[in-house]
C-alpha positions, 0 to 999 in steps of 0.5 A: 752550680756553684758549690760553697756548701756549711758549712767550712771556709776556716783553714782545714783543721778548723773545719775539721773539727765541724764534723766530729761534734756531732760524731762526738755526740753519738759517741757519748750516746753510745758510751753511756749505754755501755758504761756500768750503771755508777757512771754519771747521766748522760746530761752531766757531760760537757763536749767541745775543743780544749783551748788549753792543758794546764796541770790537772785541769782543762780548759774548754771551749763547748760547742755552746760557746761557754768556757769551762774550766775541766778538773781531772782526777788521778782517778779518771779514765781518759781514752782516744777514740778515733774520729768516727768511732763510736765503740768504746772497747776500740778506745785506747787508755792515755794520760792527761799529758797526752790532751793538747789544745785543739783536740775535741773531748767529751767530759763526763762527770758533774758540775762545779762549784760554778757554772763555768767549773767541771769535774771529770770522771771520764774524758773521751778525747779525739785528737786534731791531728787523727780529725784533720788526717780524716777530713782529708780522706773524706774530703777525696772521698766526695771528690772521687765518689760524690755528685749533686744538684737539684732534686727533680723528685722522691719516690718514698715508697722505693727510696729512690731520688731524681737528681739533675746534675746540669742536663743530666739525671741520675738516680739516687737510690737510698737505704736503711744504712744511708746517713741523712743530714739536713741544713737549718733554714736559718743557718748557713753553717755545716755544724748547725746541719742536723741528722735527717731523714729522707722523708725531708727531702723535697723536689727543688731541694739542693743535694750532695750525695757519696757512695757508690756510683753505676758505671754508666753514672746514671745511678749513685748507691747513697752512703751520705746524703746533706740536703738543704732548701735554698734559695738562689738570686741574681740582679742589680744591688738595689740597696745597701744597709751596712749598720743592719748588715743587709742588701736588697735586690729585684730578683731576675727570675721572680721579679720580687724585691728580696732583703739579704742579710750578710753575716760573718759566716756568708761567702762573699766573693768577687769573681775576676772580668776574665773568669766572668767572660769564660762563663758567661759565654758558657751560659749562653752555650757558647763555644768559646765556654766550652774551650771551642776557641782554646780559651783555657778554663780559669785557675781552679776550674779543674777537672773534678769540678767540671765532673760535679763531684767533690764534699759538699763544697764540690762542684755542680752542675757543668760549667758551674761546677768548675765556677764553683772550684774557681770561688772556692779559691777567691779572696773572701770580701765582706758587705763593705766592698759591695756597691749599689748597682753591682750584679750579684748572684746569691744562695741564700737560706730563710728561716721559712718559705715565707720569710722577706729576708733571707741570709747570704750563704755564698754572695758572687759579685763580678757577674755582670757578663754572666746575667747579661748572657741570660736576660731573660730570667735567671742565670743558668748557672746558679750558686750552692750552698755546700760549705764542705770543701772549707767546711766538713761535708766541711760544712759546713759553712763557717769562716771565712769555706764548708 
């Protein structure tokens, strides 16, 4: 399984920033029920990344994509809270000179006198610096203790999820503390993502697990799981529709016709004629994928991929995996470098299961050996969505990966 989850492909601080959105938002929730019974609603807050510090006012970008001007009072609290936390008594007071461009805040206090105004009571800041020292950690978490692949099945009743990682499977075992966050069916980026429940997750899915796992590795003690419900393609581009931003292809393994929309946030990668050799002779079982003959794996293919560990944005399934560090590290493309006739594979999301279109997560062009090893249906290596490694569960998706 290829992994290219959100989630994501920016430069790291930029995916960084993906996560603590939604940390931010709990934050606030948090906030507002410790705060004294004048402080203002909880809907009269404003939560985004600061583009711009100037006297005693902030300009920021929220996460709903509006500019707002932010005016600061002498009077206002402004506190740090660092990334993850959400109890305001760990919050350290500091002055407005402290706020720099790029760090994220949430803003209480009420509209201005238009709708692009603000007036500050209090700023809760999170810095870039504290958000990007903490990806980092978590991106080597899911490296050394994270795992996925395709959902074989969910036992409600004891919590526990069958995952097959390649030829393998292991058990999933969930709890009251285990963390849930599932991908839109229309989105392909990681901060779209929304909290979810176990109850969502259903046989088929795709799933990346962290936490604990047996020494045996046969089971995982789930700490954060991100799932989503994709779809995986490959065949021949049947046609290409740049003004609309849309493919269409014969899927190998359904045989149906499918419309594939690329958008600015889709992976779309290239992979190199002697990276698809190695793989290819993988899918077909072969020796020389297996390092049988001495070829050497591919720039990128490293152990922890081969391991299927890694974010969300890790690695897969067996050979997979180690395709999936490898596109990780290729040059993005866009719909203009593809070609009728070229061999793809493709995980895509759909709005709904009956949809006719669906929208590229991550596009793999340069596939021709790999389809060619298995022609009889799909690749045996199939494509993930997971846009963490660019993306927090660098989700996710975004630039250009989570």
């Amino acid at each position: 399984m290829l992994t290219q989850f959100a989630v994501i492909r920016s430069a790291t601080l930029r995916a960084s920033l993906m996560l603590p959105a939604a940390i931010l938002c709990s934050c606030g929730a948090v906030s507002m029920a410790q705060a004294p019974a004048a402080a203002p609603a909880a809907a009269a807050r404003q939560l985004g990344t600061v583009t711009a510090v100037a006297g005693n006012s902030l300009t920021l970008k929220t996460d709903a994509g509006q500019e707002v001007v932010v005016s600061v009072s002498d009077g206002a609290r402004i506190l740090q809270l660092a990334p993850g936390s959400t109890d305001l008594k760990t919050a350290q007071t500091i002055a407005l000179k402290d706020i720099a461009a790029g760090d994220r805040v949430l803003v209480n206090g009420k509209a201005g006198d238009s709708a692009v105004t603000f007036s500050a009571v209090r700023v809760i800041l999170m810095k870039s610096t504290d958000i990007a020292q903490k990806h980092e950690m978590e991106q080597a978490d899911w490296q050394k203790r994270g795992s996925g692949g395709i959902v074989k099945s969910v036992n409600a009743g004891t919590g526990t999820l069958t995952v097959s990682v390649g030829a393998k499977e292991i058990a999933v075992n969930t709890s009251s503390t285990t963390q849930f966050r599932r991908y839109a069916g229309d989105s392909v980026k990681f901060e779209d993502a929304k909290p979810g429940t176990l109850a969502q997750i259903q046989a088929g899915d795709q799933l990346r697990v962290r936490g604990a796992k047996s020494d045996d590795g046969s089971s995982i003690q789930a700490e954060e799981v991100v799932s989503g419900s994709f779809k995986n393609l490959a065949g021949l581009i049947a046609t290409i529709d740049a003004a609309k931003g849309t493919l269409t292809l014969k899927d190998l393994s359904t045989k149906k016709t499918v419309t594939v929309t690329v958008t600015a946030n889709s992976n779309v990668r290239t992979l190199p004629a002697q990276a698809a050799a190695i793989f290819a002779a993988r899918a077909k079982g072969g020796a020389t994928g297996a390092g049988g003959t001495g070829g050497a794996p591919p720039q990128g293919a490293g152990e922890a991929g081969a391991q299927g560990g890694g974010r969300p944005g890790g690695a897969g399934r067996s050979a997979g995996g180690d395709l999936s560090q490898l596109v990780s590290r290729l040059p993005n493309k866009t719909l203009a470098d593809l070609k009728v006739g070229d061999a793809v594979m493709i995980v895509a999301s759909q709005p709904d299961p009956g949809s006719p279109t669906v929208t590229a997560v991550t596009l793999l062009s340069g596939v021709e050996p790999i389809l060619a090893a298995t022609p009889s249906g799909g690749p045996t290596m199939t494509l993930s969505p997971w846009s963490l490694g660019g993306e927090a569960p660098e989700g996710g998706g975004g630039g250009g990966g989570h």
